[in-house]
N, CA, C and O atoms as CSV, one atom per row, in Angstrom:
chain,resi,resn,atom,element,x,y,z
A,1,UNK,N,N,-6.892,-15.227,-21.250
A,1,UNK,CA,C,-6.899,-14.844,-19.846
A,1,UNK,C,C,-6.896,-13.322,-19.743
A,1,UNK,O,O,-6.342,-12.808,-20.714
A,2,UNK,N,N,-7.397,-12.387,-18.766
A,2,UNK,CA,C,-7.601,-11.613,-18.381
A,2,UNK,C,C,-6.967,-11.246,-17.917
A,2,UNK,O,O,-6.239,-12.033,-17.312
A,3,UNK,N,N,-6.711,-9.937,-17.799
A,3,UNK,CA,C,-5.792,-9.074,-17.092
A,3,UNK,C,C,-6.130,-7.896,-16.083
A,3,UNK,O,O,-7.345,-7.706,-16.028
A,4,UNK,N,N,-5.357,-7.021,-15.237
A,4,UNK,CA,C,-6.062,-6.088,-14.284
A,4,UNK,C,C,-6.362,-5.106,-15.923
A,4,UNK,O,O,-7.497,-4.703,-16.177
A,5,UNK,N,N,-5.454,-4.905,-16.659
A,5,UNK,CA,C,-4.965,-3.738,-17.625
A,5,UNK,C,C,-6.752,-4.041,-18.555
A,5,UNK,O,O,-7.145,-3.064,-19.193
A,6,UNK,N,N,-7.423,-4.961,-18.568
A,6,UNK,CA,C,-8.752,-5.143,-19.104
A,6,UNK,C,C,-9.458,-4.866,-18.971
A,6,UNK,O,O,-10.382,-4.723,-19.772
A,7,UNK,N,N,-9.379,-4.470,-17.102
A,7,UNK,CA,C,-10.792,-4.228,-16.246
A,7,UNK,C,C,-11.078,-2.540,-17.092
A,7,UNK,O,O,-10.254,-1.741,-17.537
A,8,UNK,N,N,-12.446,-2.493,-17.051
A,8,UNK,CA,C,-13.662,-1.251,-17.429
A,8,UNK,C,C,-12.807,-0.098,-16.094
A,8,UNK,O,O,-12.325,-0.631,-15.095
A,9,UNK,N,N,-12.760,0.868,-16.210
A,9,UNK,CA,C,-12.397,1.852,-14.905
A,9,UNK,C,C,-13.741,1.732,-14.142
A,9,UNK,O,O,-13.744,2.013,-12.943
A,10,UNK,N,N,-14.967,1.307,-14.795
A,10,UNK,CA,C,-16.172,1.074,-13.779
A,10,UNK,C,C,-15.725,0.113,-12.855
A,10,UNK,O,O,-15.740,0.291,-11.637
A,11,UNK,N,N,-15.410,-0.689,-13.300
A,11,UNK,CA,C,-15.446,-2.195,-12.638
A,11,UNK,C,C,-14.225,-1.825,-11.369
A,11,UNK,O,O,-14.103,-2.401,-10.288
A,12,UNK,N,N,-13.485,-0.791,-11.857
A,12,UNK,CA,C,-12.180,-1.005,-10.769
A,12,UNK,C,C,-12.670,0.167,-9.823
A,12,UNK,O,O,-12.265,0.199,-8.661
A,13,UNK,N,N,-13.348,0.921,-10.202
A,13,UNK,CA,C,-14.331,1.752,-8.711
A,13,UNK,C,C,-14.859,1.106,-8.045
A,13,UNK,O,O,-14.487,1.066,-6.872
A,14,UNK,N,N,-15.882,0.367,-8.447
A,14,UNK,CA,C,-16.617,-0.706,-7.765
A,14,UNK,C,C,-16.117,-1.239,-6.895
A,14,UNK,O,O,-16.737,-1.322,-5.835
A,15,UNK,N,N,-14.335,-2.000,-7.062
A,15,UNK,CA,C,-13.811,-3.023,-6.288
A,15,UNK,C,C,-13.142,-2.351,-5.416
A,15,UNK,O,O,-13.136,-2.793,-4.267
A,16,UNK,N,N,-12.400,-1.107,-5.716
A,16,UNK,CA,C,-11.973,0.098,-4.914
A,16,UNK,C,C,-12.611,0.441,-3.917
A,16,UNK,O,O,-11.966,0.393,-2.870
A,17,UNK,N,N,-14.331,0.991,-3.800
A,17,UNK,CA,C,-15.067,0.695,-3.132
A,17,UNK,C,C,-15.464,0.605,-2.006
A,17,UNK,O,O,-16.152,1.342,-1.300
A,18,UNK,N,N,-14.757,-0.825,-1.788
A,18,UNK,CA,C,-14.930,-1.744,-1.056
A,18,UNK,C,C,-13.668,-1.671,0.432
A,18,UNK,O,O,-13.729,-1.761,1.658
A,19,UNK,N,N,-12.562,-1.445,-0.667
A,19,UNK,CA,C,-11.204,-1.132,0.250
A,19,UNK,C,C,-11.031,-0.098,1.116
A,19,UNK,O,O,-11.446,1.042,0.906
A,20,UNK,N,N,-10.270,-0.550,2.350
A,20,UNK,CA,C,-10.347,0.462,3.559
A,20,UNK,C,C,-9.252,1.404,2.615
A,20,UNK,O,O,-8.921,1.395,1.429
A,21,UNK,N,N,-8.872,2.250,3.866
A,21,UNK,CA,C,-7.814,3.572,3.717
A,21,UNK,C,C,-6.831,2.452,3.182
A,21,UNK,O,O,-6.827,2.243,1.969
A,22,UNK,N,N,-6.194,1.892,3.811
A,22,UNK,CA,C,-4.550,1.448,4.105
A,22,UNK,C,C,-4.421,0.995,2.377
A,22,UNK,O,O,-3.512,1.259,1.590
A,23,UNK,N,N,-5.587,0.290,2.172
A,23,UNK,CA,C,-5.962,-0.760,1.345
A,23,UNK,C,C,-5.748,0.024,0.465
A,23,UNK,O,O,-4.837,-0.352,-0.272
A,24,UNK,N,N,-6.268,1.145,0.152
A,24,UNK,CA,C,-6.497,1.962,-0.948
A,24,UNK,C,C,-5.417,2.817,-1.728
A,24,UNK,O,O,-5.098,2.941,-2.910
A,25,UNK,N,N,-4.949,3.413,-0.373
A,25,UNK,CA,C,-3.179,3.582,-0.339
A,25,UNK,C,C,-2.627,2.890,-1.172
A,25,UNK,O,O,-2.429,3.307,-2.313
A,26,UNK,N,N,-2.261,1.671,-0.761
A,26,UNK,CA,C,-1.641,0.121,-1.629
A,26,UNK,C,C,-1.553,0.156,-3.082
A,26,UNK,O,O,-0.605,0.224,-3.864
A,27,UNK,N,N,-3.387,0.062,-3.273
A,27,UNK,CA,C,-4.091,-0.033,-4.922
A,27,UNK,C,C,-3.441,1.170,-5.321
A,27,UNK,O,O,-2.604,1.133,-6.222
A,28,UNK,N,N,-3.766,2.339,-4.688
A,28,UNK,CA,C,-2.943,3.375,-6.073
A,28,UNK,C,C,-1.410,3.611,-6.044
A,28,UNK,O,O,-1.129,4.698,-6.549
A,29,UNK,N,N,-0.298,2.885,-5.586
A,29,UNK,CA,C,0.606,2.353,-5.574
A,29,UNK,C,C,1.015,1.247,-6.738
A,29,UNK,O,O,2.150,0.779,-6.824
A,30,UNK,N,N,0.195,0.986,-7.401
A,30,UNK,CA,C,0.342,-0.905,-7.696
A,30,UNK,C,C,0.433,0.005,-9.321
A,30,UNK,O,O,1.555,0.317,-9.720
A,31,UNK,N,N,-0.564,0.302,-10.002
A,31,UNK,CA,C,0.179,1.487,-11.322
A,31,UNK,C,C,-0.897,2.512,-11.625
A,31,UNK,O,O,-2.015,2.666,-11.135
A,32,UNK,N,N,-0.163,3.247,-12.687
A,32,UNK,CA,C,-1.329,4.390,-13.332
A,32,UNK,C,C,-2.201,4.192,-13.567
A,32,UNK,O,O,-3.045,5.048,-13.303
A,33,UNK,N,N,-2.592,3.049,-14.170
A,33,UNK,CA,C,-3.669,3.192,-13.930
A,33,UNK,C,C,-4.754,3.111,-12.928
A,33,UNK,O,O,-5.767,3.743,-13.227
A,34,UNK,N,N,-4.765,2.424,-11.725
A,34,UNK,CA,C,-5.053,2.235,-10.673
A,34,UNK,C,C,-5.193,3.757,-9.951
A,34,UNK,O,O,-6.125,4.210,-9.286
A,35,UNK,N,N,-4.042,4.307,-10.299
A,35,UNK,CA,C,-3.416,5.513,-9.280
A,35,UNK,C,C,-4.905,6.501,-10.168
A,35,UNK,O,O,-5.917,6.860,-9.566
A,36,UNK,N,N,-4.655,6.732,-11.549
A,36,UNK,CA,C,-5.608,7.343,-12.291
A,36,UNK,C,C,-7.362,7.336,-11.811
A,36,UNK,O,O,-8.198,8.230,-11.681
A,37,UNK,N,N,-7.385,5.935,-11.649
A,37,UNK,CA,C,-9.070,5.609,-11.282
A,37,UNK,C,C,-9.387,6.215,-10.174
A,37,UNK,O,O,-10.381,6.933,-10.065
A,38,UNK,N,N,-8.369,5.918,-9.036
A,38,UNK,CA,C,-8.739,6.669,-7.527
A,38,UNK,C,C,-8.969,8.300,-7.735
A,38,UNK,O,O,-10.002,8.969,-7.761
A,39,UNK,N,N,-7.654,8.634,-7.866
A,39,UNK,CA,C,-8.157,10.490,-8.028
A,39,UNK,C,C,-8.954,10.693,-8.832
A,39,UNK,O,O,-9.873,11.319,-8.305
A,40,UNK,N,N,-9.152,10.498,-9.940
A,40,UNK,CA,C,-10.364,10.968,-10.768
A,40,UNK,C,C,-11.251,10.844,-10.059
A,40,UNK,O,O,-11.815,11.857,-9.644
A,41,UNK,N,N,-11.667,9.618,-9.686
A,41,UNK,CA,C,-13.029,9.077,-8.752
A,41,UNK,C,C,-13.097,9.493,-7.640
A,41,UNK,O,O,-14.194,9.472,-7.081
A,42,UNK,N,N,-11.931,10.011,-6.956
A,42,UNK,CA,C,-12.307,10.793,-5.900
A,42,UNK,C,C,-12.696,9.668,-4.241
A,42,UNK,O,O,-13.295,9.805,-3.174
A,43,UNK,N,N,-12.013,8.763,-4.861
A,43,UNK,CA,C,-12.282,7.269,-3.880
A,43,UNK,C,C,-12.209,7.823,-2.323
A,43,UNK,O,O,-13.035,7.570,-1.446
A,44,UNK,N,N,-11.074,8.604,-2.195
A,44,UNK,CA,C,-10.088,8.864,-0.796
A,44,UNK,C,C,-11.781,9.791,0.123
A,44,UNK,O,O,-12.202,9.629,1.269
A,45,UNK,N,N,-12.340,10.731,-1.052
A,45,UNK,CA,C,-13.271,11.746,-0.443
A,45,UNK,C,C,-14.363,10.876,-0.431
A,45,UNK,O,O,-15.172,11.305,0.391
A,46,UNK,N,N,-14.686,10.040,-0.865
A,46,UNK,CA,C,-15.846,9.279,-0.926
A,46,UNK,C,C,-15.913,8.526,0.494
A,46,UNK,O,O,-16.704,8.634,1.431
A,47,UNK,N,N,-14.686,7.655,0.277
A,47,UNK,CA,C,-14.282,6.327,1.662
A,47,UNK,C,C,-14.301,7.427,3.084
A,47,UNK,O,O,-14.722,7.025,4.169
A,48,UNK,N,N,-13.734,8.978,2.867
A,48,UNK,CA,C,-13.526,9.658,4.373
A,48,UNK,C,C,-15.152,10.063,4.758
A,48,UNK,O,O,-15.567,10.161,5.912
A,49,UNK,N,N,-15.901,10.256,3.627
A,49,UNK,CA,C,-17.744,10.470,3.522
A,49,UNK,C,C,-18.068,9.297,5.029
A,49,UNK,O,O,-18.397,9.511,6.196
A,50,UNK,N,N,-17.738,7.944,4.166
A,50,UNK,CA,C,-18.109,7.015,5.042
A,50,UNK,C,C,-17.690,7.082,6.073
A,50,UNK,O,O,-18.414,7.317,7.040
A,51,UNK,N,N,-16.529,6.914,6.157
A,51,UNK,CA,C,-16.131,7.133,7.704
A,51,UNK,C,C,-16.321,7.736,8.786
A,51,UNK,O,O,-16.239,7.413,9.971
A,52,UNK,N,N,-16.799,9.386,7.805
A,52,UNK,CA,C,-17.577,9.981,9.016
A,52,UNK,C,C,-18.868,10.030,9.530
A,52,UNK,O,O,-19.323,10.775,10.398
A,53,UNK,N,N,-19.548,8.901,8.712
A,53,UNK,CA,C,-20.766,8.426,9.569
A,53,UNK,C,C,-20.689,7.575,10.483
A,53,UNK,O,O,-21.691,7.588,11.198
A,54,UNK,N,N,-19.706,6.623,10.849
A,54,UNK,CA,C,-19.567,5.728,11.167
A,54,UNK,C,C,-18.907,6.303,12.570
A,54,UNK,O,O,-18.214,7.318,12.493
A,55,UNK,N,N,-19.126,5.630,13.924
A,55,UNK,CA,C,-18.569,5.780,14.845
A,55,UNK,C,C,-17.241,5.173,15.374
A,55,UNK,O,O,-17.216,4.644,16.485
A,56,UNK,N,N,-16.227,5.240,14.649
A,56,UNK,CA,C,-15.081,4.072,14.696
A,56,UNK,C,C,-13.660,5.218,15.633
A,56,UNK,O,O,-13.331,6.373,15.360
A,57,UNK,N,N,-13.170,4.364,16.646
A,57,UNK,CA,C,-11.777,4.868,17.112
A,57,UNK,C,C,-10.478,4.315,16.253
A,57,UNK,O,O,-10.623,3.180,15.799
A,58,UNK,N,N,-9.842,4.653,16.113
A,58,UNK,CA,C,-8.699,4.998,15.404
A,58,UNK,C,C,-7.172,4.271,16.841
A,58,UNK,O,O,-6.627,5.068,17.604
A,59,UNK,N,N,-6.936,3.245,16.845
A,59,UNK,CA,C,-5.785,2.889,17.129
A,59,UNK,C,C,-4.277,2.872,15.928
A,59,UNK,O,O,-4.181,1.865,15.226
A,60,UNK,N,N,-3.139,4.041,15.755
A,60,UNK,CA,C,-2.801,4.070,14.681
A,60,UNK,C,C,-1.537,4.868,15.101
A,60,UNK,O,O,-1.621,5.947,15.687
A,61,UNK,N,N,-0.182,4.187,14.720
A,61,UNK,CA,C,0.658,4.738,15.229
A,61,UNK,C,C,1.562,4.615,14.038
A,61,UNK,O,O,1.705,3.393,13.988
A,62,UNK,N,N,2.203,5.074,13.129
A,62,UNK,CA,C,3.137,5.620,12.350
A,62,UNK,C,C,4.034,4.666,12.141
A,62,UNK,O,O,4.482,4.465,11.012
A,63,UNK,N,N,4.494,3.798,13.445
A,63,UNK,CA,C,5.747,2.976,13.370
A,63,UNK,C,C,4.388,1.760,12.516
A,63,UNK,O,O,4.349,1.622,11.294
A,64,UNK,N,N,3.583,1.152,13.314
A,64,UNK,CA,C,3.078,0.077,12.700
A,64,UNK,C,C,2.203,0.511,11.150
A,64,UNK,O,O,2.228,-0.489,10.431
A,65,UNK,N,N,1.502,1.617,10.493
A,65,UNK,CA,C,1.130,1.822,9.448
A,65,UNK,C,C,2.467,1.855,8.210
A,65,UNK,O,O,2.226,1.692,7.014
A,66,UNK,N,N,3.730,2.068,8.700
A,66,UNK,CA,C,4.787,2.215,7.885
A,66,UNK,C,C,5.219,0.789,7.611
A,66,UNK,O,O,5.696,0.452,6.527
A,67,UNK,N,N,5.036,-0.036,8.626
A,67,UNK,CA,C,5.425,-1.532,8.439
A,67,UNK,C,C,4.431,-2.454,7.728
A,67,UNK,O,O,4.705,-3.558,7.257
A,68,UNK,N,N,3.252,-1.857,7.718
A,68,UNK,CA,C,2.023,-2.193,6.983
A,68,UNK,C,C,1.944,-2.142,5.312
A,68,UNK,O,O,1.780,-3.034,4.479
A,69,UNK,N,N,2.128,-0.732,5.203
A,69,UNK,CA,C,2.597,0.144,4.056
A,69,UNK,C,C,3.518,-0.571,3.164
A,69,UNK,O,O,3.252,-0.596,1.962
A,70,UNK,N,N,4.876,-1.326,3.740
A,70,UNK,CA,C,5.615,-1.538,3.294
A,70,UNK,C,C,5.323,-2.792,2.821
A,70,UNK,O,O,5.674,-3.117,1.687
A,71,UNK,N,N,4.519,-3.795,3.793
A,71,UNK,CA,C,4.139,-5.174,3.229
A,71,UNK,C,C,3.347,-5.014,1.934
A,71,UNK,O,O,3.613,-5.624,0.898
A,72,UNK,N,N,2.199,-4.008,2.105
A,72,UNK,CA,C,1.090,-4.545,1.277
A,72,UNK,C,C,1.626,-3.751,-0.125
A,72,UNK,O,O,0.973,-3.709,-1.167
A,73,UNK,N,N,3.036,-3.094,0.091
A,73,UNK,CA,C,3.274,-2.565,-1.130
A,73,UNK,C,C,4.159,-3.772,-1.916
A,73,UNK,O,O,4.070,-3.817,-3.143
A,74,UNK,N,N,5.022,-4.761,-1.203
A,74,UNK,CA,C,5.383,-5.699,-2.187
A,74,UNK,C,C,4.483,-6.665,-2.140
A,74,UNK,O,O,4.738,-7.654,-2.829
A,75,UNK,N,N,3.574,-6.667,-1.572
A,75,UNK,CA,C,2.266,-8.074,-2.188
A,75,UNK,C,C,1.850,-7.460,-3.576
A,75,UNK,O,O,1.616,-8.116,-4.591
A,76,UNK,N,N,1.792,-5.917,-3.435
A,76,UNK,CA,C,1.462,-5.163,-4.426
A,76,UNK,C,C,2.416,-5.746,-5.923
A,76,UNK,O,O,2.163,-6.664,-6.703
A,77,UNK,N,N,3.102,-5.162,-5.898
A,77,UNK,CA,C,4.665,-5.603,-6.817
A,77,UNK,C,C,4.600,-6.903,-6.727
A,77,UNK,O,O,4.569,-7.251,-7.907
A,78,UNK,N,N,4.555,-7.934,-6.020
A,78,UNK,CA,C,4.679,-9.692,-6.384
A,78,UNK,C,C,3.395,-9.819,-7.076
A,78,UNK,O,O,3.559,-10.585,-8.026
A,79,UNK,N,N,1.879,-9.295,-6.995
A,79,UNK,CA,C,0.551,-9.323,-8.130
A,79,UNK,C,C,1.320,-8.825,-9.016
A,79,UNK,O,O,1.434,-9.370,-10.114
A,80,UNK,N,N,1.955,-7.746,-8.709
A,80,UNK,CA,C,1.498,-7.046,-10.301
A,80,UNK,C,C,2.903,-8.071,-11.272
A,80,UNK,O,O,3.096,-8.020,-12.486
A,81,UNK,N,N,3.500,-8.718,-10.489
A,81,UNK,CA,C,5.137,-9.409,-11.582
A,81,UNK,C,C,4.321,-10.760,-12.083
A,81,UNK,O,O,4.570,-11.441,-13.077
A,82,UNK,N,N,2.987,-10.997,-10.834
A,82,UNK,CA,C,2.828,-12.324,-11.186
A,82,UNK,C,C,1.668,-12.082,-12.526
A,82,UNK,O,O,1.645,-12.904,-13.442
A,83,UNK,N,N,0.944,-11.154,-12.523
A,83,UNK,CA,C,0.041,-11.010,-13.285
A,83,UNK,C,C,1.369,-11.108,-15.003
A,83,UNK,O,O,1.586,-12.015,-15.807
A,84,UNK,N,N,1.833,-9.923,-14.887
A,84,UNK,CA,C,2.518,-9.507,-16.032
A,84,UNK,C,C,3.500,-10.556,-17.015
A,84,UNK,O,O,3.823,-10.451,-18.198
A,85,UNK,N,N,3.864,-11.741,-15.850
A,85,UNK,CA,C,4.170,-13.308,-16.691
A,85,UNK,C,C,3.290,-13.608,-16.712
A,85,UNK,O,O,3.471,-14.823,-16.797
A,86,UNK,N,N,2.285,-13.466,-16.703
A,86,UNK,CA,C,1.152,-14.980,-17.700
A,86,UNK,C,C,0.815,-14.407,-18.541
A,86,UNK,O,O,-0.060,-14.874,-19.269
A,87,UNK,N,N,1.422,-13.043,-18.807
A,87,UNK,CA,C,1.096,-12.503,-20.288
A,87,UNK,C,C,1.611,-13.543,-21.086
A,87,UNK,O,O,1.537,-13.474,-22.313
């Protein structure tokens, strides 16, 4: 079985990608290596590229991104405990 710790750093740009801001936040939270792929790759300047083509409003208030933040950081931590037992 496979692991995140397997993936190519190609393969984890690719899927990075794909992920909004909040999302992305999260992923380089979850470990070094993750955290490593984004800055090197430059994900954050790439994803704000997109964004500023795009015509999108921004509903976003501090109290609800912090409560957000906080969820998707232990979904974060429950992957990464669940991955690390089926070692």
């Amino acid at each position: 079985m496979m692991s995140t710790e397997d993936l190519n750093d190609d393969v984890l740009e690719k899927i990075f990608r794909n992920l909004e801001f909040k999302d992305l936040l999260a992923a380089e939270l979850c470990c070094k290596q993750w955290r490593r792929v984004i800055s090197e790759r430059r994900l954050f300047r790439q994803l704000t590229r997109k964004l500023c083509k795009r015509n999108i409003s921004f509903k976003f208030s501090r109290v609800s991104y912090n409560k957000h933040l906080k969820d998707v950081r232990k979904q974060s931590l429950n992957l990464y405990k669940a991955l690390r037992r089926k070692r």
